[in-house]
N, C-alpha and C positions, 0 to 999 in steps of 0.2 A: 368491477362495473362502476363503484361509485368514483373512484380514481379518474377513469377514463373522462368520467361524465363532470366532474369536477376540472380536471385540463380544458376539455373543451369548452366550460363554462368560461375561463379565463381567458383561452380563444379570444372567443365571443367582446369580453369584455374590453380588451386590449384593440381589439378589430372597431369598434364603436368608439373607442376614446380615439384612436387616427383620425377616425372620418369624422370626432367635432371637431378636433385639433385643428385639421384641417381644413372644413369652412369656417371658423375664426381668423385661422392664416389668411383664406382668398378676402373675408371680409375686410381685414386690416390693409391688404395691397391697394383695394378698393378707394380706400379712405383716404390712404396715403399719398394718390393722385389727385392734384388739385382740379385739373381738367380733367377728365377721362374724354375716353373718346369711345360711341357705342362699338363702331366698328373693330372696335382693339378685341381681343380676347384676353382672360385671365392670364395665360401664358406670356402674352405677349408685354401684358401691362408689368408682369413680373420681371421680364426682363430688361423693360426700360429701365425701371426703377435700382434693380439692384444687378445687371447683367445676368450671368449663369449661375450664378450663386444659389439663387431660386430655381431654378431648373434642376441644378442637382439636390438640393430638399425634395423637391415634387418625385422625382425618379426614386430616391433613397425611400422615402416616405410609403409609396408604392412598392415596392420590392419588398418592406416588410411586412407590407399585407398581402401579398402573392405567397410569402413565406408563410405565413400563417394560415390560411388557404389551403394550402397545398398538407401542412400538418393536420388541417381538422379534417381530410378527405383521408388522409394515412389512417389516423385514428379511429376515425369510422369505419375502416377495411377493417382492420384491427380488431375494433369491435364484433364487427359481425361476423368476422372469422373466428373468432374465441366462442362465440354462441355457437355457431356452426360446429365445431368442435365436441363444444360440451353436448351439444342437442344429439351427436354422431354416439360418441360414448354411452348416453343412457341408451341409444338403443341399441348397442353394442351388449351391452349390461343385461339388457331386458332379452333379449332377442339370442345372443348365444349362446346359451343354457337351453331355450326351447327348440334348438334347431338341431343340435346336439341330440339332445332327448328324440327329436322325433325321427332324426336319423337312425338310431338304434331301435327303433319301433317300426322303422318302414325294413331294417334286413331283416329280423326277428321272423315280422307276421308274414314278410317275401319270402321264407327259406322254410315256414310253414305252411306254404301256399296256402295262405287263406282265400278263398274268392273273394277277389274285385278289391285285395289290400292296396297291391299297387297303381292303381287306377282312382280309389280314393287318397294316395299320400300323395300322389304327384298333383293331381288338384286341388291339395291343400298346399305344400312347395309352392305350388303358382301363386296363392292367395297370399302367401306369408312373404314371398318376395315380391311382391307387386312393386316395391321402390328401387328405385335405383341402386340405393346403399345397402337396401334392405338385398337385393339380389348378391352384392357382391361380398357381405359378410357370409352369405349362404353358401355362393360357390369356395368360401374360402374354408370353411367347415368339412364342406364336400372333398375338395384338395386334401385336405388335413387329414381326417379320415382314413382317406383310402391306404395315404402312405403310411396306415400303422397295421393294415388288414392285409388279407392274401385271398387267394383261391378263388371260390365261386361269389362272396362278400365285395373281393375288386369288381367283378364284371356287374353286378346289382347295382353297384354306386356308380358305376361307368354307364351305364343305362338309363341312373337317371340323371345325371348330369345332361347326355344327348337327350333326352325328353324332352329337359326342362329349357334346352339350346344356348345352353352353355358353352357348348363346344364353338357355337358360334362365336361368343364373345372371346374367346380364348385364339381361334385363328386369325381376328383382327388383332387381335394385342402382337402377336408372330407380326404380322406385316406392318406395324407399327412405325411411321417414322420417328418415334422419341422411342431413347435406348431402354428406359425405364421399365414401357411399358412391354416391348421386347424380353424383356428379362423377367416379367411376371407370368407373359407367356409361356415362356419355355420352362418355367418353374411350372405353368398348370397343368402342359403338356406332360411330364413325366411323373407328375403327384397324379393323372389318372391315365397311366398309361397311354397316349396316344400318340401311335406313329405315324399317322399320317401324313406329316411335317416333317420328317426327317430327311428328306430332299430337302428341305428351308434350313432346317440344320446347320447345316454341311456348307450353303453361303458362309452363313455367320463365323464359320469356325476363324478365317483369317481377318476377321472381323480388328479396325483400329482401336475400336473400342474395348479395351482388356477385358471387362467385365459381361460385356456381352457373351465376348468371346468364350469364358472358360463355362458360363452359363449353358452356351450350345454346348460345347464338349461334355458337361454333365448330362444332362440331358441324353445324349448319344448314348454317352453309357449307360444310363440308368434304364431308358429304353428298350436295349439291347437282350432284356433280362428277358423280352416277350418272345422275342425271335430267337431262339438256339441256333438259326443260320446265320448269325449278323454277327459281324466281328466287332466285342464293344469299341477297341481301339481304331475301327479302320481309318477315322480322321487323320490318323497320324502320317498316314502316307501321302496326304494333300497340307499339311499343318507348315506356310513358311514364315508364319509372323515366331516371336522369342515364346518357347512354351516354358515361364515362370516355374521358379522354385517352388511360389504359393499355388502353383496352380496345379505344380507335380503331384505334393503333398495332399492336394483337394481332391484329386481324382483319386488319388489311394487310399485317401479316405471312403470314400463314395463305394468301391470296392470291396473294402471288410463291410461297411454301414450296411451297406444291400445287396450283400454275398453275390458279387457279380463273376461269372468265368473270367478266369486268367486265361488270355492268347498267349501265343509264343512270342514274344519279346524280341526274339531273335532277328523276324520278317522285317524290323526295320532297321534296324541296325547300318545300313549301309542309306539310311536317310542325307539328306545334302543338308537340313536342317541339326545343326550341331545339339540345338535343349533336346530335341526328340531321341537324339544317341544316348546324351545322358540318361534322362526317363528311362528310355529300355535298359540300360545297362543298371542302374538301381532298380528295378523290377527284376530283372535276373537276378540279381544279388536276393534281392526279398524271399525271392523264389525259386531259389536255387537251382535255378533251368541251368544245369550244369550241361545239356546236352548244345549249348550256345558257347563250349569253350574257343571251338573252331573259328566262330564267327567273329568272338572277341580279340581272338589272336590277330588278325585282318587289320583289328584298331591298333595297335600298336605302330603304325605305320601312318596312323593318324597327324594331317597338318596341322591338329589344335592340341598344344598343348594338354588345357585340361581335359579333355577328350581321353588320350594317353594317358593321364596318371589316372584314370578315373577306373580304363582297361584294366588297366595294373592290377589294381585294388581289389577288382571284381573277380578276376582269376582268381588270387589269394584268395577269396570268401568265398568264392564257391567248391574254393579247393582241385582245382586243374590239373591234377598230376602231371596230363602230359605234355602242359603250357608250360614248364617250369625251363625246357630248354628255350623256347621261343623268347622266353624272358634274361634268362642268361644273354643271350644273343643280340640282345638289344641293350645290355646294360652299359656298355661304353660308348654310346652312340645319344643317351640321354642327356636329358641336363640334371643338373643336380638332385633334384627333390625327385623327379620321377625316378632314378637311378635309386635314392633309398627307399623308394617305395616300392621297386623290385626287389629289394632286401627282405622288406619286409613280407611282402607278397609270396619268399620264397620257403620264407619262415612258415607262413600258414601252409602253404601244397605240404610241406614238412618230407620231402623224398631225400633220402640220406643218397641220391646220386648228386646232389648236389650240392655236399660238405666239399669237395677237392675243391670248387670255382666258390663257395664263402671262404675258405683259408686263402684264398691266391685275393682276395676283396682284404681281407686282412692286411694282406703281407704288403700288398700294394699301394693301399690308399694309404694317404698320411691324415684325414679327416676321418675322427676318434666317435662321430656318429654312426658315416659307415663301417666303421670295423666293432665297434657295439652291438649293431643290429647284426651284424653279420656272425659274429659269435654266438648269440642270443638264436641265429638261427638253428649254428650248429649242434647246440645246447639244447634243442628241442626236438633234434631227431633220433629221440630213443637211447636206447644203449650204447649205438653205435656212435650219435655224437658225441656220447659223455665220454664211450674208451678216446677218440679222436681228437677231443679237448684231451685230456690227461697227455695222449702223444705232444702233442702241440705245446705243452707248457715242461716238460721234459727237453725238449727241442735246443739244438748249440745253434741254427741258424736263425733265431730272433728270438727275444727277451717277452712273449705272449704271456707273463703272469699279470702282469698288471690290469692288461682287459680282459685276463679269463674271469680272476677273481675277483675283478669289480661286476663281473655281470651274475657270476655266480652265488654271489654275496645277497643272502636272502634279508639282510635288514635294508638294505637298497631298492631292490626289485620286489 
């Protein structure tokens, strides 16, 4: 405060030494004509005397009191935004300790029906937010709250939140033209359960604005926990903007956080939106919906490459037994990296029908990656591949010691 008040003191003082500078200046021009003429103006007499010279003093002169002007009106915002501020804080300080408290006294004496509790708390709520700021620390408590309680405690706080017509303010924030305050709605919307907007939702979901965007998609889901009929994922089948890595991860979070049902993963699979394939096939992998090996098979045939390798990967993890041909089938037909991650892939399904076509990946490839993984596969199916390595390094038709026992070599691997 005294900083501020100090600057603008000098302001001040720089502002006042211009303007006598300055009528000393017009006085000297004054003098300095021997006729004047009344009808001349100071401008004018300046420029007889010395041309433009003086016209640009007079414009320079002004411009740095415009500048200085314009800083004591900043500073002054300045100021009274920091007051503002601090003024907000102490009653933040003051005020969310007692709203807290009396929220835990209005579920308390509601779920012990005492007469006429709720009827005295809520025209106390009325009194204690009568401010504007004072309202929206209260709805924000109220929000807070609820997303830590359950059961008949949600519907109590969801009761009086509409009492207290809070819902109100929360459905203008939804139809909001600044994204901001869009995104606090949808936050209040799903901190007290309320579906009623979930038509609104579902605009936003293709929304340019990313944050908006993954806002509704939370939302949806978090929602969805009211209705057992509501599929939380169903945006995905209308979803054409990029559904982000940060955003994959943020919904799967959302998921464990607030034990939401798992859908079948599978239903979108055959999306024209490439993020939303990915999603679902990392979700099947999570969740080992092994009953989506069928549908995964279909991607292999997929125009995007990462799409393909990602198929691949997902068979292997979820363990496909009877994808392991479909995968063979398609290994000469890859490009490189997806071709070793069929390798790989063939290694995790682990089905010893399919040591004859990793020996023939051996015998064939001259790239010491693939015939690595490829052994390493055969090495891991059982007894069967260990007698079938032993064949294979006994063998007069190719010299196979060098990549058995480099992959069998346990100080290596």
């Amino acid at each position: 405060m005294k900083k501020i008040i100090t600057i603008l003191s000098l302001i001040t003082i720089l502002f006042l030494i211009s303007f006598v500078l300055q009528s000393k200046y017009n006085t000297a021009i004054f003098n300095a004509i021997n006729v004047p003429t009344p009808q001349e103006t100071i401008l004018v007499k300046q420029i007889h005397l010395a041309g433009t010279t003086f016209l640009f003093m007079n414009l320079l002169i002004y411009s740095i009191v415009l500048c200085f002007s314009i800083m004591a009106v900043i500073l002054v915002f300045v100021l009274f935004n920091r007051r503002k501020l601090e003024r907000r804080q102490r009653i933040s300080d003051k005020f969310l300790v007692l709203y807290q408290k009396k929220l835990i006294d209005y579920l308390i004496d509601v779920n012990k029906e005492i007469p006429g509790a709720r009827e005295k708390y809520i025209k106390e709520f009325r009194e204690l937010s009568s401010g504007r700021y004072h309202k929206k620390l209260l709805m924000s408590q109220i929000c807070d709250l609820n997303l830590t309680l359950t059961g008949l405690n949600n519907e109590r706080l969801k009761g009086l939140y509409y009492e207290l017509g809070f819902h109100k303010k929360t459905y203008r924030k939804v139809h909001s033209p600044f994204w901001y305050k869009k995104i606090q709605g949808f936050k209040e919307l799903y901190a007290m359960n309320m579906t009623e907007k979930n038509d609104v939702l579902m605009e936003y979901i293709n929304s340019k604005n990313e944050l908006v965007g993954i806002e509704a998609q939370i939302a949806l889901v978090d929602l969805s926990k009211e209705n057992p009929d509501v599929n939380p994922f169903e945006f995905l089948g209308t979803l054409k903007t990029d559904f982000s890595l940060w955003e994959q991860i943020t919904l799967h979070q959302i998921m464990v956080q607030r034990d939401i049902r798992v859908p079948d993963f599978g239903q979108w699979l055959n999306s024209q939106n490439d993020t939303v394939v990915t999603f679902c096939l990392r979700m099947i992998r999570e969740y080992q919906q092994v009953s989506n090996a069928s549908k995964i098979e279909e991607l292999l045939d997929h125009k995007n490459e990462k799409v393909r390798k990602l198929a691949i990967e997902v068979l292997g993890d979820i363990k496909a037994t009877e994808s392991a041909f479909p995968l063979k089938k398609k290994y000469k037909e890859e490009v490189y990296e997806n071709s070793l991650e069929i390798i790989k892939s063939l290694r995790k399904i682990s089905n010893p029908k399919s040591i004859g076509f990793l020996q023939k990946v051996v015998d064939s490839e001259q790239d010491t990656n693939l015939q690595i993984e490829a052994v390493k596969a055969i090495a891991e199916m059982g007894d069967e591949g260990k007698i079938y390595l032993e064949k294979m390094m006994k063998s007069d038709y190719k010299d196979y010691n060098i990549i058995i026992k480099h992959v069998l070599d346990k100080r290596i691997n």
